[in-house]
CHARMM internal coordinates of N, CA and C (Angstrom, degrees):
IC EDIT
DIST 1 N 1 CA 1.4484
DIST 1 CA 1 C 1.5264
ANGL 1 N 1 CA 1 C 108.63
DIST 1 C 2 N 1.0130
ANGL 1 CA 1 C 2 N 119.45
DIHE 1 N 1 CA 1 C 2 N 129.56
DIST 2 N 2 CA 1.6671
ANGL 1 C 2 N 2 CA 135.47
DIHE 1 CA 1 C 2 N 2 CA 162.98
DIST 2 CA 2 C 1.2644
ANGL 2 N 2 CA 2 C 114.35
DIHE 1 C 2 N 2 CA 2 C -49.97
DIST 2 C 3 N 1.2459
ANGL 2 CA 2 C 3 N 105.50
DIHE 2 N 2 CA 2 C 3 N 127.98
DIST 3 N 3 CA 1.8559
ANGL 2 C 3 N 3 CA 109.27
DIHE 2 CA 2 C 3 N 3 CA -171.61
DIST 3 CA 3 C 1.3415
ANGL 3 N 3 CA 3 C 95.59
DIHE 2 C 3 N 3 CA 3 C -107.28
DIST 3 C 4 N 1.5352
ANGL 3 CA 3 C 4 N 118.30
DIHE 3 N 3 CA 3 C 4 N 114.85
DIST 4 N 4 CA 1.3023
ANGL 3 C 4 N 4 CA 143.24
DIHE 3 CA 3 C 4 N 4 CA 165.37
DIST 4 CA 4 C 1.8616
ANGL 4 N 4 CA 4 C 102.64
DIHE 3 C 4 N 4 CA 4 C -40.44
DIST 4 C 5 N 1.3166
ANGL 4 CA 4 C 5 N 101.58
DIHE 4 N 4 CA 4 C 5 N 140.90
DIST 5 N 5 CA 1.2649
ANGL 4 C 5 N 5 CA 100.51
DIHE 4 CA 4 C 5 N 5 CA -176.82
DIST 5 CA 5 C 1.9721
ANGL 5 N 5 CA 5 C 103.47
DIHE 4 C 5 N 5 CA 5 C -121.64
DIST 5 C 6 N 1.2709
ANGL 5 CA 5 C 6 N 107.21
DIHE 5 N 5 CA 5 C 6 N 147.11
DIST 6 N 6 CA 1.1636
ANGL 5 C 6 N 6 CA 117.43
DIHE 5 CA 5 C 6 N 6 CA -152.62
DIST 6 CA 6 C 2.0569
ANGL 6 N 6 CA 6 C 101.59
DIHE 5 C 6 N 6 CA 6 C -86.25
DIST 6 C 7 N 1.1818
ANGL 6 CA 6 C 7 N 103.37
DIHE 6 N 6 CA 6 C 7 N 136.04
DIST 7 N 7 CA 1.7324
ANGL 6 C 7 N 7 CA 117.86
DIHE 6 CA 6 C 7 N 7 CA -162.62
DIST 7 CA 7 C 1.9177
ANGL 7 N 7 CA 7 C 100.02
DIHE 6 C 7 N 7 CA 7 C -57.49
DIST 7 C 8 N 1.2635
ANGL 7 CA 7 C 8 N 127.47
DIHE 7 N 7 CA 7 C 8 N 125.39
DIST 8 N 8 CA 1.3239
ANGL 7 C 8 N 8 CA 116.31
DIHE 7 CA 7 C 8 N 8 CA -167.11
DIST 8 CA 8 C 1.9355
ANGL 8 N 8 CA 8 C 76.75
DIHE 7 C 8 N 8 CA 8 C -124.65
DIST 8 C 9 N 1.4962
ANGL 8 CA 8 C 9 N 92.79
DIHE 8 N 8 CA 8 C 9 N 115.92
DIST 9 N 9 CA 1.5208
ANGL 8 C 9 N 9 CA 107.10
DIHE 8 CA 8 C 9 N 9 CA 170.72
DIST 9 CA 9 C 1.6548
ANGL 9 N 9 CA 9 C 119.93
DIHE 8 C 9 N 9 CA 9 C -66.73
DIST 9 C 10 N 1.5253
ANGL 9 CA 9 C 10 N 112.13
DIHE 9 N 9 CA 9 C 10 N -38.24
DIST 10 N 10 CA 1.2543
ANGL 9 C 10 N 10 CA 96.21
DIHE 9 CA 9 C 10 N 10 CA 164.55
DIST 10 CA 10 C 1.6970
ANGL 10 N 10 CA 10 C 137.01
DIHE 9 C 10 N 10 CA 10 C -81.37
DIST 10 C 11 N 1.1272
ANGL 10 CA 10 C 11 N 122.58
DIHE 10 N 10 CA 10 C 11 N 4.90
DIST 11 N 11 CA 1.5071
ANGL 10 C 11 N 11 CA 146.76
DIHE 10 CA 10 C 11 N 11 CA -171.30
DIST 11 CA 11 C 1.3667
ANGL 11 N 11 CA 11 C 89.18
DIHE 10 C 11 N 11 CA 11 C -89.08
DIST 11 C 12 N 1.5756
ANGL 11 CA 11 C 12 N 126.90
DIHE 11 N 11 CA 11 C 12 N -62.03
DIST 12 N 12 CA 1.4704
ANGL 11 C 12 N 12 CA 140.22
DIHE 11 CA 11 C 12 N 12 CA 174.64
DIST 12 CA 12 C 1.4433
ANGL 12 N 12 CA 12 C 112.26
DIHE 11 C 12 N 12 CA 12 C -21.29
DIST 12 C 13 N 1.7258
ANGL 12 CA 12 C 13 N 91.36
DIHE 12 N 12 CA 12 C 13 N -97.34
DIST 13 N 13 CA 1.4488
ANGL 12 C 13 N 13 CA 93.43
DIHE 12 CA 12 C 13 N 13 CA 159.90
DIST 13 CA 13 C 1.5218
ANGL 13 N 13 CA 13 C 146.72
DIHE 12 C 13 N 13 CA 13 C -41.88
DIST 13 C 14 N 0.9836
ANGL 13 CA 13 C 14 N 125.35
DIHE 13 N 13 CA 13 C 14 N -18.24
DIST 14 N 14 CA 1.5635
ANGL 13 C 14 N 14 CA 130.84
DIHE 13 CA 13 C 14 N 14 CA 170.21
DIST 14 CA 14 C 1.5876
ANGL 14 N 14 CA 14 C 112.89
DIHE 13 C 14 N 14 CA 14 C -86.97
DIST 14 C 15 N 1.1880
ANGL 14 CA 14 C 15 N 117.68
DIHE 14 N 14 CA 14 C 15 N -35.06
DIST 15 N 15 CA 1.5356
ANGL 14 C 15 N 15 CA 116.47
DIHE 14 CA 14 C 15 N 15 CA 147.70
DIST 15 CA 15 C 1.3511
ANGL 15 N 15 CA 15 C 111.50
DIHE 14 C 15 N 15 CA 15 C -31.21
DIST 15 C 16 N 1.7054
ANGL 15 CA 15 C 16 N 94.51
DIHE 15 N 15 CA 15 C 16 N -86.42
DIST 16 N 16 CA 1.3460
ANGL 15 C 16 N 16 CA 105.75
DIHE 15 CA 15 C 16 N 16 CA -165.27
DIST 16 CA 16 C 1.5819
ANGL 16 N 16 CA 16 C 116.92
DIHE 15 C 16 N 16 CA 16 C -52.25
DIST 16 C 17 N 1.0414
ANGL 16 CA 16 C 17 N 119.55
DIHE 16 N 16 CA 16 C 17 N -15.35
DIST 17 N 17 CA 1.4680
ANGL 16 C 17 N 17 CA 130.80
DIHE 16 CA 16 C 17 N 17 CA 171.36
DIST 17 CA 17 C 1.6262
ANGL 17 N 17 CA 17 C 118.54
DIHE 16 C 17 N 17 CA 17 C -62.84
DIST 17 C 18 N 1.2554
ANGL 17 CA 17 C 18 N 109.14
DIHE 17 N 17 CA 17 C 18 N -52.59
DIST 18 N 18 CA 1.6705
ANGL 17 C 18 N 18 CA 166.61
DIHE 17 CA 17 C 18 N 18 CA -176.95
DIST 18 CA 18 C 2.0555
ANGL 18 N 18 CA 18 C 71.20
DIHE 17 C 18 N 18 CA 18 C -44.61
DIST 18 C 19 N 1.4553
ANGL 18 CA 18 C 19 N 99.93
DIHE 18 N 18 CA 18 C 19 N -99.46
DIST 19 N 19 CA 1.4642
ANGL 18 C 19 N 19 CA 125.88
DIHE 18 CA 18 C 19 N 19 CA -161.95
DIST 19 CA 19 C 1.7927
ANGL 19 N 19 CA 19 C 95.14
DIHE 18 C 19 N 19 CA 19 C -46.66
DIST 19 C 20 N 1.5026
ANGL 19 CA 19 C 20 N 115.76
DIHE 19 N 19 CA 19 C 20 N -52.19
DIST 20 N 20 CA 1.2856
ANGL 19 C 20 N 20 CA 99.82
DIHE 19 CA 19 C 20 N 20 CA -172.58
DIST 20 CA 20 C 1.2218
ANGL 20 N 20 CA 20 C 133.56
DIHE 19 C 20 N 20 CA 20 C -61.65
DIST 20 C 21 N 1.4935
ANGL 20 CA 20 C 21 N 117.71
DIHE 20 N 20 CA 20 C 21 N -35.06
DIST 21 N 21 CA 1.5565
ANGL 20 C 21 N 21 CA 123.26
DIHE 20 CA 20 C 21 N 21 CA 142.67
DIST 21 CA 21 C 1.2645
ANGL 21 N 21 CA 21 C 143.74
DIHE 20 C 21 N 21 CA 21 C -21.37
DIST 21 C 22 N 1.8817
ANGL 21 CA 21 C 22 N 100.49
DIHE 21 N 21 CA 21 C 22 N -57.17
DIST 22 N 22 CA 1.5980
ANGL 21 C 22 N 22 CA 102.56
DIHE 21 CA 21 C 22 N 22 CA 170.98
DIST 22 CA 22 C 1.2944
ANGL 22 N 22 CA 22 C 111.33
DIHE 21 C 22 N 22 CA 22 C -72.78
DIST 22 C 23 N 1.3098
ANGL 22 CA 22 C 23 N 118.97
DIHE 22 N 22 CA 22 C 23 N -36.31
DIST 23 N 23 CA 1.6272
ANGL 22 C 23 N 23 CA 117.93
DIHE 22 CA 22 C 23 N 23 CA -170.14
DIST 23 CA 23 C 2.0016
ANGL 23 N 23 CA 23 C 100.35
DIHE 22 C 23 N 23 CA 23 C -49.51
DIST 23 C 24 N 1.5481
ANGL 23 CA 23 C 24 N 99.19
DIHE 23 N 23 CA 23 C 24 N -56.81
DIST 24 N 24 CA 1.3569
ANGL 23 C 24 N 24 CA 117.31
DIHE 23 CA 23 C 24 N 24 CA -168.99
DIST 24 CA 24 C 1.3672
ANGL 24 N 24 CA 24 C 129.74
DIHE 23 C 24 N 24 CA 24 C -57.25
DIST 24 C 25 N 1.9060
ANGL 24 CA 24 C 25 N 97.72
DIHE 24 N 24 CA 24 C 25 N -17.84
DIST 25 N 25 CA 1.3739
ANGL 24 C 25 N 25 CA 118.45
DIHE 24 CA 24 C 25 N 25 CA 173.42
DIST 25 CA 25 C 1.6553
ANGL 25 N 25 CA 25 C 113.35
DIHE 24 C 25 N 25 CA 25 C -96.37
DIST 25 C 26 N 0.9130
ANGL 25 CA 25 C 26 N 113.45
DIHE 25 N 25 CA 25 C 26 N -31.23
DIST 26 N 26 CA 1.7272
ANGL 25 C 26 N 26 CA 126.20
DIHE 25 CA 25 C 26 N 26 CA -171.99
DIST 26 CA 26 C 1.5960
ANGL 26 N 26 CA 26 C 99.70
DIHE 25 C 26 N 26 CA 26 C -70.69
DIST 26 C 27 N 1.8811
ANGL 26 CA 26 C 27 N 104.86
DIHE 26 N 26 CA 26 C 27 N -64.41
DIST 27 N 27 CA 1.8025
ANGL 26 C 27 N 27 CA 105.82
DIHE 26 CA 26 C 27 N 27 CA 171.86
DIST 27 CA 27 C 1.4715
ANGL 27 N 27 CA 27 C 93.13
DIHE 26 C 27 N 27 CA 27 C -40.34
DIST 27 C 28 N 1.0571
ANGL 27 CA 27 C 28 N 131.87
DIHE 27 N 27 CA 27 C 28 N -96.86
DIST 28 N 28 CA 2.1032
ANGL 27 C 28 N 28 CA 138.12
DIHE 27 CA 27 C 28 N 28 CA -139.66
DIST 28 CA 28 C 1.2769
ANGL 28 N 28 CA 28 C 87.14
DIHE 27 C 28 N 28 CA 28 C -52.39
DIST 28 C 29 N 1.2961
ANGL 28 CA 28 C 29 N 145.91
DIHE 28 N 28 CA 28 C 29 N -33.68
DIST 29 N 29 CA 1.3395
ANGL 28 C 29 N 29 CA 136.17
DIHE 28 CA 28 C 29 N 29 CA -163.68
DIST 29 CA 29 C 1.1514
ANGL 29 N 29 CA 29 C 116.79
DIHE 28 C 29 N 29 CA 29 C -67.91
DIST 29 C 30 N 1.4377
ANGL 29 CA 29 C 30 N 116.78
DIHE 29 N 29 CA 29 C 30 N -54.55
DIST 30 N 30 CA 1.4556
ANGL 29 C 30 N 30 CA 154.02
DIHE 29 CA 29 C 30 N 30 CA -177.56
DIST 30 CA 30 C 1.2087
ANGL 30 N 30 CA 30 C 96.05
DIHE 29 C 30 N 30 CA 30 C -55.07
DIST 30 C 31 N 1.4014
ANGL 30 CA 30 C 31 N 120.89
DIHE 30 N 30 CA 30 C 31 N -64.92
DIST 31 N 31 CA 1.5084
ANGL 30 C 31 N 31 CA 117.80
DIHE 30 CA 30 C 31 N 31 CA -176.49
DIST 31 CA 31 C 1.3038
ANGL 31 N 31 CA 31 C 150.30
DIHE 30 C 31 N 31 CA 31 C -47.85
DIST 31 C 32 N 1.9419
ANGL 31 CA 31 C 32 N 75.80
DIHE 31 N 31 CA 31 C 32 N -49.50
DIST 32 N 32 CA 1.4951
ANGL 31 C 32 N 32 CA 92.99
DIHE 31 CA 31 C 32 N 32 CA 156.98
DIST 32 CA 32 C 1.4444
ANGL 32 N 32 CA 32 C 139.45
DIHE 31 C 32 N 32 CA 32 C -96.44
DIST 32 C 33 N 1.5241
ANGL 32 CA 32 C 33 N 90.89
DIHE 32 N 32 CA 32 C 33 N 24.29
DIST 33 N 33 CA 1.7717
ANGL 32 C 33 N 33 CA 109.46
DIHE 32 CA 32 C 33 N 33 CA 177.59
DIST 33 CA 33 C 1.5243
ANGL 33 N 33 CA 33 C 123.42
DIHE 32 C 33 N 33 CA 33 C -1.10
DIST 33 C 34 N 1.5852
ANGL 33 CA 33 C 34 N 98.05
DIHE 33 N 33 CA 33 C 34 N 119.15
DIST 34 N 34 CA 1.4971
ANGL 33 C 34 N 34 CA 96.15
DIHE 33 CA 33 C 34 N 34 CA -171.15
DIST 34 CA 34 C 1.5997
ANGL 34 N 34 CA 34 C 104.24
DIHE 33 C 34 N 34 CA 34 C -70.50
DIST 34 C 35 N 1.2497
ANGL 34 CA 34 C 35 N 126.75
DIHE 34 N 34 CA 34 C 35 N 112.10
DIST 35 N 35 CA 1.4486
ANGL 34 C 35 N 35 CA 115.44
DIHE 34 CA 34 C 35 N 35 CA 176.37
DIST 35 CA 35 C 1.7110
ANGL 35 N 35 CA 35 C 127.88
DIHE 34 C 35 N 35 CA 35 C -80.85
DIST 35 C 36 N 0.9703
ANGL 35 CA 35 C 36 N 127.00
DIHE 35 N 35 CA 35 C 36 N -81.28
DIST 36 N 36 CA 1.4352
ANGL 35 C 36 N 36 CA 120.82
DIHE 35 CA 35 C 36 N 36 CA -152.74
DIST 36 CA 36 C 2.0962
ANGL 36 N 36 CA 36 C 88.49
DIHE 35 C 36 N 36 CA 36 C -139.83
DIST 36 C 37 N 0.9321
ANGL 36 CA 36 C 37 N 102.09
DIHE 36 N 36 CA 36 C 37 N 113.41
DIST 37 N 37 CA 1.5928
ANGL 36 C 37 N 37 CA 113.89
DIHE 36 CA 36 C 37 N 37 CA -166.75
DIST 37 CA 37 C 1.7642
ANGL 37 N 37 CA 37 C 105.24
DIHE 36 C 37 N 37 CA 37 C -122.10
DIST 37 C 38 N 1.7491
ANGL 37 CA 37 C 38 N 83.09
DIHE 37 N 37 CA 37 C 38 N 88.48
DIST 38 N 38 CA 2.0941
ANGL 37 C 38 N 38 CA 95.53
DIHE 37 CA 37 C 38 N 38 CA 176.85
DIST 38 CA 38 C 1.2746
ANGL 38 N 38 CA 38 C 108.54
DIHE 37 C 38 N 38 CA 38 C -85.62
DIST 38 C 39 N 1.2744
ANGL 38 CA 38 C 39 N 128.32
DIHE 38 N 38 CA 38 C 39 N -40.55
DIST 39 N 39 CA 1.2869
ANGL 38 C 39 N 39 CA 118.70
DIHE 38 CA 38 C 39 N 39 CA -159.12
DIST 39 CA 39 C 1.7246
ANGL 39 N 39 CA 39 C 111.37
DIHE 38 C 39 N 39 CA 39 C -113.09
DIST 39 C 40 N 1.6393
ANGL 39 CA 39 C 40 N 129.59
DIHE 39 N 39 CA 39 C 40 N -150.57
DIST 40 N 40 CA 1.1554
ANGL 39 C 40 N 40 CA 140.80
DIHE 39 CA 39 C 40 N 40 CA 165.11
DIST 40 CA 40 C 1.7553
ANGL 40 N 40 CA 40 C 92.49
DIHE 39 C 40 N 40 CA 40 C -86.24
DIST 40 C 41 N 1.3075
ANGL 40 CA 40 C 41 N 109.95
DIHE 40 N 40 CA 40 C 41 N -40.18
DIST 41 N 41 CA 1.8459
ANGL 40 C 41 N 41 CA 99.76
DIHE 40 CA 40 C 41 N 41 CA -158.43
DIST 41 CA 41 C 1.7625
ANGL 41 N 41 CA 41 C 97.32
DIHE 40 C 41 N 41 CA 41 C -61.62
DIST 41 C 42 N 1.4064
ANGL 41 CA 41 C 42 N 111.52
DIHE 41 N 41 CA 41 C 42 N -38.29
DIST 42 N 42 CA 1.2341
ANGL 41 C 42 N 42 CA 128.02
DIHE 41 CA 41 C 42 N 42 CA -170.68
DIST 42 CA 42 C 1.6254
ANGL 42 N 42 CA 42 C 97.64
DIHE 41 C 42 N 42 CA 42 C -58.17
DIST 42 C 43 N 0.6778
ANGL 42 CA 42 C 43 N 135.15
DIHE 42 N 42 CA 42 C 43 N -39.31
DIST 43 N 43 CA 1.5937
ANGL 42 C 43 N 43 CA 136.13
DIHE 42 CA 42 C 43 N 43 CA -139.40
DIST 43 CA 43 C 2.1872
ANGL 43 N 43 CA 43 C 89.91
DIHE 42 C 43 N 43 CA 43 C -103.05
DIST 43 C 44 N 1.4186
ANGL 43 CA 43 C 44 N 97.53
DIHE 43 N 43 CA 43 C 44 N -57.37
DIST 44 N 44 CA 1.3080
ANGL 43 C 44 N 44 CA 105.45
DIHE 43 CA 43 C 44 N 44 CA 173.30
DIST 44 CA 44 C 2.0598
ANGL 44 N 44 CA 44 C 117.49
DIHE 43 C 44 N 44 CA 44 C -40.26
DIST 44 C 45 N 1.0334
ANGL 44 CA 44 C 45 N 91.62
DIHE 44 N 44 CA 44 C 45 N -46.99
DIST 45 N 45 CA 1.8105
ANGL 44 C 45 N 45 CA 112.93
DIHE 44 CA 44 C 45 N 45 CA 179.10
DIST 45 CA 45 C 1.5195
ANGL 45 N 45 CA 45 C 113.89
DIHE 44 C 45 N 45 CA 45 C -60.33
DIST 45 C 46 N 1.7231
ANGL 45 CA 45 C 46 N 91.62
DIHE 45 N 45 CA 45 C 46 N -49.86
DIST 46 N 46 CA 1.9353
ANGL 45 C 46 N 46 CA 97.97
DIHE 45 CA 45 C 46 N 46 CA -176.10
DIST 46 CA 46 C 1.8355
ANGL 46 N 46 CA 46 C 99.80
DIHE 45 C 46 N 46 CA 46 C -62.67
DIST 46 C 47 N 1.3332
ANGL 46 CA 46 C 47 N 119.19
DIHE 46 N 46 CA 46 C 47 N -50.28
DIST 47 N 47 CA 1.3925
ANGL 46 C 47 N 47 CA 139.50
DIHE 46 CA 46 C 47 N 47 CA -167.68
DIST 47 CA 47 C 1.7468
ANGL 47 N 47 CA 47 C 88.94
DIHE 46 C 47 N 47 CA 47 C -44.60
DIST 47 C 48 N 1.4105
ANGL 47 CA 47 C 48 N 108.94
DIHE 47 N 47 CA 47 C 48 N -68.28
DIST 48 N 48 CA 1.4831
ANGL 47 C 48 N 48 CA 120.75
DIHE 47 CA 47 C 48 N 48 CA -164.87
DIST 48 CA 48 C 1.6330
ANGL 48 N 48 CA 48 C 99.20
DIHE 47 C 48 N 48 CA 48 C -50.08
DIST 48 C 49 N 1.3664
ANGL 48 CA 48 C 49 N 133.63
DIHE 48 N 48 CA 48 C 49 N -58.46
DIST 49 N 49 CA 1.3244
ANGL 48 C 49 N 49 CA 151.27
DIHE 48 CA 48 C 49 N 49 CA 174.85
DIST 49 CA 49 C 1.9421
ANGL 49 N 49 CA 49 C 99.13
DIHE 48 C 49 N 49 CA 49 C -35.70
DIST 49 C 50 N 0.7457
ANGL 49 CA 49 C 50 N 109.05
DIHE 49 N 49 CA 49 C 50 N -55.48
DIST 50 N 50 CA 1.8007
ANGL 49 C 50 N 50 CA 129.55
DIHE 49 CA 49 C 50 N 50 CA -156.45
DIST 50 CA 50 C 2.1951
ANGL 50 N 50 CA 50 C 85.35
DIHE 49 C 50 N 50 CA 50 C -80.23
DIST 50 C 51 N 1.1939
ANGL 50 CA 50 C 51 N 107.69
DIHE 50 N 50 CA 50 C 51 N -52.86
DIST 51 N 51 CA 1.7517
ANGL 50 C 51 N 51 CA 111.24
DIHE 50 CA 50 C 51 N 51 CA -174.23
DIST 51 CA 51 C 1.9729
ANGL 51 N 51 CA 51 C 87.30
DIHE 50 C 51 N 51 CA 51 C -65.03
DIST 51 C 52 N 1.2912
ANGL 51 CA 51 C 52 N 116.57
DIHE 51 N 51 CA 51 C 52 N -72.39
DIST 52 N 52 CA 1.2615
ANGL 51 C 52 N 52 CA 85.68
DIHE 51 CA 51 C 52 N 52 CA -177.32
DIST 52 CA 52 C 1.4182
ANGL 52 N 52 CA 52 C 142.13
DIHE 51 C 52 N 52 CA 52 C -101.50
DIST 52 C 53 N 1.4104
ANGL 52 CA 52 C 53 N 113.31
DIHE 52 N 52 CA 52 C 53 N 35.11
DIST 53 N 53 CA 1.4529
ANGL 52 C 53 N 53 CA 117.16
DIHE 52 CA 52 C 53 N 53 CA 136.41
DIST 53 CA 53 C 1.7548
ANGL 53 N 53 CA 53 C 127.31
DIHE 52 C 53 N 53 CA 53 C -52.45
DIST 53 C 54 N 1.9229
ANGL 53 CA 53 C 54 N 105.67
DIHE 53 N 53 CA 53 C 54 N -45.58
DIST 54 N 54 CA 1.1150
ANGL 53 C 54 N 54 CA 96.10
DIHE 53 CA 53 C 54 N 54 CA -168.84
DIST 54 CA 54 C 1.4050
ANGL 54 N 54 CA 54 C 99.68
DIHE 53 C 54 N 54 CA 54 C -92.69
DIST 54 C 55 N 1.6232
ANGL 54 CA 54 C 55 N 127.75
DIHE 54 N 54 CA 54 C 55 N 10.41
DIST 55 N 55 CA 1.6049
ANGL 54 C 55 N 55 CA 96.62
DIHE 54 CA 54 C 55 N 55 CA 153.99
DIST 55 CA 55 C 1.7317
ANGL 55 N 55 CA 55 C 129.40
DIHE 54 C 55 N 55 CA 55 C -89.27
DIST 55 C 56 N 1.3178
ANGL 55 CA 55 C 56 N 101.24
DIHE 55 N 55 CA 55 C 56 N 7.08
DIST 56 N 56 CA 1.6863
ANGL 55 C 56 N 56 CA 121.26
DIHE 55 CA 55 C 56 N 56 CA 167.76
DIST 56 CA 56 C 0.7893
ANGL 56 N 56 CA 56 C 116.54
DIHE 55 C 56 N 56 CA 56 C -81.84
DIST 56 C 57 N 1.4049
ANGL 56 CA 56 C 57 N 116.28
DIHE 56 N 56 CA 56 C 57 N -28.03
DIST 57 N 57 CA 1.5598
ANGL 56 C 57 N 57 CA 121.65
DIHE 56 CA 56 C 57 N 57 CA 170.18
DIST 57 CA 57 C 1.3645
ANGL 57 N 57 CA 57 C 109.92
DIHE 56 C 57 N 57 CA 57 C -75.08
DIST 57 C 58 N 1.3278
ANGL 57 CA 57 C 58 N 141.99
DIHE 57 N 57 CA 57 C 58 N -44.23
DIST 58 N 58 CA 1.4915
ANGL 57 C 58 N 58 CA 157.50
DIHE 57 CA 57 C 58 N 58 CA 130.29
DIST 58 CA 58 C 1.1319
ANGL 58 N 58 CA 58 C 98.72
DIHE 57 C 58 N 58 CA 58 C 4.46
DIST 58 C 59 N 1.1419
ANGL 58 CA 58 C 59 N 130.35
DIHE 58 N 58 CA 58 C 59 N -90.42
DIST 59 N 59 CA 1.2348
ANGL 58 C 59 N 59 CA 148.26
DIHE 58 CA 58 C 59 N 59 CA -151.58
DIST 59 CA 59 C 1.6766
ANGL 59 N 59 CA 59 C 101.79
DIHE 58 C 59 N 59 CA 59 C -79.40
DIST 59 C 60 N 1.1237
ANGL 59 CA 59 C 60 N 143.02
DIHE 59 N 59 CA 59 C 60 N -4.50
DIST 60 N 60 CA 1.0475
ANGL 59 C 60 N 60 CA 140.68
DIHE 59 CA 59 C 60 N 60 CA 170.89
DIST 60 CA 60 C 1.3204
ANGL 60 N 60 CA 60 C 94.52
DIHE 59 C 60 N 60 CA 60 C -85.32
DIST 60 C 61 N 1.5766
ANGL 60 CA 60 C 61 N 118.02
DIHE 60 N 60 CA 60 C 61 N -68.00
DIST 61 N 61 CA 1.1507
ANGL 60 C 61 N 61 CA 121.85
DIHE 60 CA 60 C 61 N 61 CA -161.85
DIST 61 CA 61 C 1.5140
ANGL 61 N 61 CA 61 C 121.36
DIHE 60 C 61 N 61 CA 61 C -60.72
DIST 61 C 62 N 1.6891
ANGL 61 CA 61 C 62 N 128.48
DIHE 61 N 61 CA 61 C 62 N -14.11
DIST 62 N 62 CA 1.1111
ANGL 61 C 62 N 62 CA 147.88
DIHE 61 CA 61 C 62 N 62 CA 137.40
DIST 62 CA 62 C 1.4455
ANGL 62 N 62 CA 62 C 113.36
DIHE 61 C 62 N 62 CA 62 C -25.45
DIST 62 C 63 N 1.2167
ANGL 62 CA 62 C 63 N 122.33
DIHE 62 N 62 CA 62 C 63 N -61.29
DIST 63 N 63 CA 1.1116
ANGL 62 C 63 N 63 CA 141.31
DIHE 62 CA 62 C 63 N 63 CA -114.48
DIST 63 CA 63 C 2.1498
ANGL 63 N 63 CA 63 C 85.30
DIHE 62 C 63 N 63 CA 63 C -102.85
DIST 63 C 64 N 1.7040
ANGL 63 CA 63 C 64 N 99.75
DIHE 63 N 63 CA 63 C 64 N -64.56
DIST 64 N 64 CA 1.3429
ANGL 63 C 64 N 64 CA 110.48
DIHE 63 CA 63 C 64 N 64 CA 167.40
DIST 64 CA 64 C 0.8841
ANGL 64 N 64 CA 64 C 147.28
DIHE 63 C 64 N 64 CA 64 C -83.12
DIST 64 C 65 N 1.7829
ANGL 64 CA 64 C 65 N 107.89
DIHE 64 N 64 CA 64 C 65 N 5.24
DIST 65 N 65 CA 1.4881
ANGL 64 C 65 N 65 CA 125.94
DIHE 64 CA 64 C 65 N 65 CA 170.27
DIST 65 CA 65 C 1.5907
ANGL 65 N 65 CA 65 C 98.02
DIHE 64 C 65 N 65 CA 65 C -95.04
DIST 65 C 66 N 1.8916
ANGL 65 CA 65 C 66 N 124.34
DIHE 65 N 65 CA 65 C 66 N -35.13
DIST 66 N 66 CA 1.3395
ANGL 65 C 66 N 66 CA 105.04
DIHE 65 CA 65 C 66 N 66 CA 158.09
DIST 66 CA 66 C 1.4770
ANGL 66 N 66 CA 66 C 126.71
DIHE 65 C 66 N 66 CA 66 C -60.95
DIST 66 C 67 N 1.5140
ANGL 66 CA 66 C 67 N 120.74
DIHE 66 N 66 CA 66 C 67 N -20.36
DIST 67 N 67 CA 1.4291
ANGL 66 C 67 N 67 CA 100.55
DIHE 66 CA 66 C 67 N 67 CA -171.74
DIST 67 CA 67 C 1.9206
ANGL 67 N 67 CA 67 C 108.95
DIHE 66 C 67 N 67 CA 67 C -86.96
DIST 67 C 68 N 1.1033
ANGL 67 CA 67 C 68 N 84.03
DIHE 67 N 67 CA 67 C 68 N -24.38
DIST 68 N 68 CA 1.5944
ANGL 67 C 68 N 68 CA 98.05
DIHE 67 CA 67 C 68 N 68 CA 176.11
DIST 68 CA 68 C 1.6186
ANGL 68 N 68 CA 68 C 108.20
DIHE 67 C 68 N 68 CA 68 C -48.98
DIST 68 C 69 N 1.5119
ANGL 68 CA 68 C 69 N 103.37
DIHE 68 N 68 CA 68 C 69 N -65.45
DIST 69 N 69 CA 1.3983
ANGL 68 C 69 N 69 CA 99.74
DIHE 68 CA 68 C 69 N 69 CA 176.01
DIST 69 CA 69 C 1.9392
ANGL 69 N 69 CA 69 C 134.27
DIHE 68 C 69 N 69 CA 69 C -46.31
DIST 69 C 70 N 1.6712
ANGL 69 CA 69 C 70 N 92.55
DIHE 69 N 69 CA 69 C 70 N -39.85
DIST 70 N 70 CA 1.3047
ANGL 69 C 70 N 70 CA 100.80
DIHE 69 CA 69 C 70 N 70 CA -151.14
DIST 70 CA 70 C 1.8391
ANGL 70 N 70 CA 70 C 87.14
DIHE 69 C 70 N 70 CA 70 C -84.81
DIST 70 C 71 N 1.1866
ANGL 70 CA 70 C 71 N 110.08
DIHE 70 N 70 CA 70 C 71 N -36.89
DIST 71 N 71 CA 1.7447
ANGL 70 C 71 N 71 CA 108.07
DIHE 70 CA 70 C 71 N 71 CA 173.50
DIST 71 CA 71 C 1.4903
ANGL 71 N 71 CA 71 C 122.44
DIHE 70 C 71 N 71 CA 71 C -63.72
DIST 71 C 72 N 1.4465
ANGL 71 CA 71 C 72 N 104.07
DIHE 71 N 71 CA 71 C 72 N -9.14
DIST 72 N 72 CA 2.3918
ANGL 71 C 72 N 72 CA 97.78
DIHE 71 CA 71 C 72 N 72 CA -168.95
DIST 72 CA 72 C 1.8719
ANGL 72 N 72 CA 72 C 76.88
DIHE 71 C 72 N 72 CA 72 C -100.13
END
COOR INIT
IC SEED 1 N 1 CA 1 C
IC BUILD
């Protein structure tokens, strides 16, 4: 028989943190699709685009690693 393993709340949340990030980074990423990059200014812009995608992703993952916690 399989021995049930006991619910570890912080493992939970850091997942769910984990997933809310990429989701949160991939959408802003996606959106703001790096397109067609001729120059340095170009390249500077995509960079800026890409820095704040992953603080949306941040802030997502904030957001559902608190609810995660405060709901188990």
């Amino acid at each position: 028989m399989a021995k049930k393993e006991t619910y570890n709340l912080a493992k939970g949340v850091a997942f769910r943190a984990i997933r809310a990030f990429v989701a949160g980074f991939l959408a802003t990423a996606v959106t703001m699709s790096i397109g067609n990059i001729s120059s340095w200014a170009d390249l500077g812009t995509a960079l800026g685009n890409i820095l704040l995608s992953g603080v949306v992703g941040g802030i997502s993952a904030l957001i559902m690693g608190g609810d995660k916690y405060f709901r188990s």
